[in-house]
C-alpha positions in Angstrom: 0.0 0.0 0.0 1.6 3.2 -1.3 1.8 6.6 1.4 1.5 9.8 0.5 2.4 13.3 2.5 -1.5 15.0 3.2 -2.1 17.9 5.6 -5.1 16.6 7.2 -8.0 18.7 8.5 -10.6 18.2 11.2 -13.7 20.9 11.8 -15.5 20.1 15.0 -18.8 21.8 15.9 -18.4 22.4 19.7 -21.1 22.3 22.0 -22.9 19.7 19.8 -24.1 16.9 21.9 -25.5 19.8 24.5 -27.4 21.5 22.0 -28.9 18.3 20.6 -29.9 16.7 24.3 -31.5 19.9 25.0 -33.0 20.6 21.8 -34.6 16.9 21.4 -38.1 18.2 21.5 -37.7 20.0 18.3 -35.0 17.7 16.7 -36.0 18.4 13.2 -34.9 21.7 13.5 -31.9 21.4 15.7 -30.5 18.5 13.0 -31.6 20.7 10.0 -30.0 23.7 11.6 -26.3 21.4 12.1 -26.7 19.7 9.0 -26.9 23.5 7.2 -23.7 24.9 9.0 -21.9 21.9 8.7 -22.5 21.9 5.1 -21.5 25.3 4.5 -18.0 24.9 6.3 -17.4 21.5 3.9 -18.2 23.8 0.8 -15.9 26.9 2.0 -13.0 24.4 2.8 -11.2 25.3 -1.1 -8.9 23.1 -1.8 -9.7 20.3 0.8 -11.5 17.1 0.3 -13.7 15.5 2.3 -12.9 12.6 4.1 -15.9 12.0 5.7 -18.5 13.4 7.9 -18.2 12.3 11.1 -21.1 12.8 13.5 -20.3 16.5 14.2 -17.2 17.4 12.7 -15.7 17.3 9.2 -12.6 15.5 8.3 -10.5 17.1 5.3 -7.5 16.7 3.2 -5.0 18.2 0.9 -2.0 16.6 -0.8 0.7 18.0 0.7 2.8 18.1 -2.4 5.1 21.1 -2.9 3.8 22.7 0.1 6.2 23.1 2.6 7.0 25.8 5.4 5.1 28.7 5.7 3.1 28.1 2.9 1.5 24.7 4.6 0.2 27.6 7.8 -1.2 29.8 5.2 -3.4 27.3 3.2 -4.9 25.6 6.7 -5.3 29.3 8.0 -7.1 30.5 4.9 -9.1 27.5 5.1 -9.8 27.6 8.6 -10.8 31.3 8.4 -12.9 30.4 5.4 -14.9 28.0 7.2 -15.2 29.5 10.5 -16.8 32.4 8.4 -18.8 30.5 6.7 -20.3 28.7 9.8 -20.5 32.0 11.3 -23.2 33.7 8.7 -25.2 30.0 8.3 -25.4 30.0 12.2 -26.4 33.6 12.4 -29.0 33.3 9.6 -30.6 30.5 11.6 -30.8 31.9 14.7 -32.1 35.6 13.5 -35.1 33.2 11.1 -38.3 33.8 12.7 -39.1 30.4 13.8 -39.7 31.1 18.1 -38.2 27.5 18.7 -35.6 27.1 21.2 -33.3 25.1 18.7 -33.1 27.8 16.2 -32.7 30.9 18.6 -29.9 29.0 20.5 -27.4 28.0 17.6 -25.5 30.7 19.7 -24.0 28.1 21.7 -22.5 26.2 18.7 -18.7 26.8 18.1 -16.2 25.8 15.3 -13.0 24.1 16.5 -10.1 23.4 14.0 -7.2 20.8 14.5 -4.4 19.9 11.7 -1.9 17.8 11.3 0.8 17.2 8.4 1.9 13.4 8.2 2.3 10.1 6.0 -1.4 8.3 4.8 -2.4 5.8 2.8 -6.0 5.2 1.0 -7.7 2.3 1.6 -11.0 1.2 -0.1 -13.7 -0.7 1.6 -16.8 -1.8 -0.6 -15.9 1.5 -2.5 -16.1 3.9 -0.1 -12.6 5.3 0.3 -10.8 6.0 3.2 -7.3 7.3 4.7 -5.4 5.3 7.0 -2.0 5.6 9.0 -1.1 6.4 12.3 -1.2 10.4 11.4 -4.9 9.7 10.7 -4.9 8.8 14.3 -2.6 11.7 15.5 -5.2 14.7 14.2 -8.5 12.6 15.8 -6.3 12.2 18.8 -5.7 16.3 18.7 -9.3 17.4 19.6 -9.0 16.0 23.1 -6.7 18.8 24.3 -5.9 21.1 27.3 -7.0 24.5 24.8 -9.7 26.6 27.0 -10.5 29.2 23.7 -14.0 27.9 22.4 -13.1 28.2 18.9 -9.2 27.6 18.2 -6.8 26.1 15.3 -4.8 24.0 16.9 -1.8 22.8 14.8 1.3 20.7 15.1 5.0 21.1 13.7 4.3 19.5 10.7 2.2 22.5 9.7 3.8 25.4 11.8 6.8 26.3 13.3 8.3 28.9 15.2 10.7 29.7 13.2 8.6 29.3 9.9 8.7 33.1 8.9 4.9 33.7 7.4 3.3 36.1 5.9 0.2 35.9 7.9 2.3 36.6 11.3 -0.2 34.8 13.3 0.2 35.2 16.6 0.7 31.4 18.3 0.9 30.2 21.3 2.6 26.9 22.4 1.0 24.5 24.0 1.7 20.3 25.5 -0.5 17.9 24.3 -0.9 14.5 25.4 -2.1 12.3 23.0 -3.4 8.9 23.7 -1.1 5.7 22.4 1.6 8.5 21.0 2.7 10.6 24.1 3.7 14.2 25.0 4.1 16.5 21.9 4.4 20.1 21.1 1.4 22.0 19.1 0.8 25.6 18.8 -3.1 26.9 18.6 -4.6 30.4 17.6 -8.1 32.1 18.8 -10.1 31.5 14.9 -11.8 34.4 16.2 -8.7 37.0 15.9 -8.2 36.2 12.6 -12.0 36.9 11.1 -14.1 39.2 10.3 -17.8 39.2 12.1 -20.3 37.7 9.8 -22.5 40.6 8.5 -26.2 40.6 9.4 -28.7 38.7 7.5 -31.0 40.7 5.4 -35.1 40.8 5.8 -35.5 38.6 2.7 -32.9 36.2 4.2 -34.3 35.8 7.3 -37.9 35.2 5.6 -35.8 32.7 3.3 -34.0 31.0 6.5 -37.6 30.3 8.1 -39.0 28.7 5.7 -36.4 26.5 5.0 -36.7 25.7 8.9 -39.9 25.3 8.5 -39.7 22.9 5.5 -36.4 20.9 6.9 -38.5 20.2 10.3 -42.1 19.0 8.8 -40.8 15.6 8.1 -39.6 15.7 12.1 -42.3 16.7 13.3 -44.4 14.0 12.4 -42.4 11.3 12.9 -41.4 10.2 9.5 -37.5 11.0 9.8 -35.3 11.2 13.1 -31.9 12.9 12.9 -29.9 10.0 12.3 -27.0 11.2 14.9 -29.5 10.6 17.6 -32.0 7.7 16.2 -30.5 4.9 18.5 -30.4 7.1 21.1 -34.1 8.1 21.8 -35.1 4.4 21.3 
């Protein structure tokens, strides 16, 4: 099985499971709503390709080929700021929709998380689907259990930034221990997403009236009981 070099991309939607628990007497909205953020951050991820969806996060790639250095910051920043934007304006637009429920006015406690990781993969296909394998795969899931307090961060390790790495972005890092299950103590360097964005701008009157009734539309089949958000199907059994 051949390996490649990939940067390798993971964009968790934090404060997920809470939302959904809470929101589980409206869950057609509060799955449409996710499912509409998490959406837009997959399409404003240029460059990337998607992995897979996983639950509440979204696992990217990019063939690390000829990147190297600064260069390898600057495309997971851009991307990163991309889709933190992105998730941002979807998130505001359903919250500000005119639909009272508690699941679309509380989207507000939904973050974006970022965690990447440069490193050595393989693909592997299982009854067609595709999918990438190698301990580095491991490295970047093991990266979102960390010791970072900001609510919405990109957390990266050497093989995507270092100190010395002069970029042009001149993003202030700060260092920080990680402990990663089955690989040890190693040293990764996160960012607040938030410093390097722009707020979203707010939604037009003909975009809130558009929001709602896609709401509206998304949460019929919810409501009487002929889907159920498969993230939490087994669960309310």
């Amino acid at each position: 099985m051949s390996t490649r070099r990939a940067v390798l991309m993971i964009a968790d939607i934090g404060g997920y499971t809470e939302y959904m628990q809470y929101h589980r007497s409206v869950l057609g909205h509060a799955e449409a709503a996710t499912s509409r953020m998490l959406g837009k951050v997959v399409r404003a991820a240029r460059g990337f390709d998607l992995i897979e969806i996983e639950g509440d996060a979204a696992f990217l790639s990019i063939d690390a080929e000829g990147l190297g250095g600064p260069q390898t910051f600057d495309v997971v920043t851009d991307a990163a700021v991309a889709m933190h934007g992105a998730f941002h304006r979807e998130r505001q637009l359903v919250q500000l929709n005119m639909c009272p429920c508690g699941s679309c006015k509380q989207t507000s406690d939904l973050k974006l998380k970022f965690v990447a990781h440069a490193g050595e993969v393989a693909t592997q296909t299982i009854k067609r689907r595709k999918k990438l394998v190698g301990m580095d795969v491991i490295y970047v899931h093991r990266m979102l259990k960390n010791p970072v307090e900001v609510p919405e961060y990109l957390l990266v390790t050497d093989g995507v930034y270092r100190p010395s790495d002069l970029s042009p972005s001149e993003v202030a890092m700060q260092g920080v221990d990680l402990d990663l299950e089955g690989i040890g103590q190693v040293q990764a360097h996160f960012v607040n997403v938030g410093d390097l964005a722009a707020p979203p701008p707010q939604p037009s009157w003909p975009q809130r009236i558009g929001g709602t009734f896609a709401m509206v539309g998304r949460g019929i089949p919810y409501a009487v009981g002929r889907k159920r958000p498969p993230a939490l199907a087994s669960a309310l059994r």
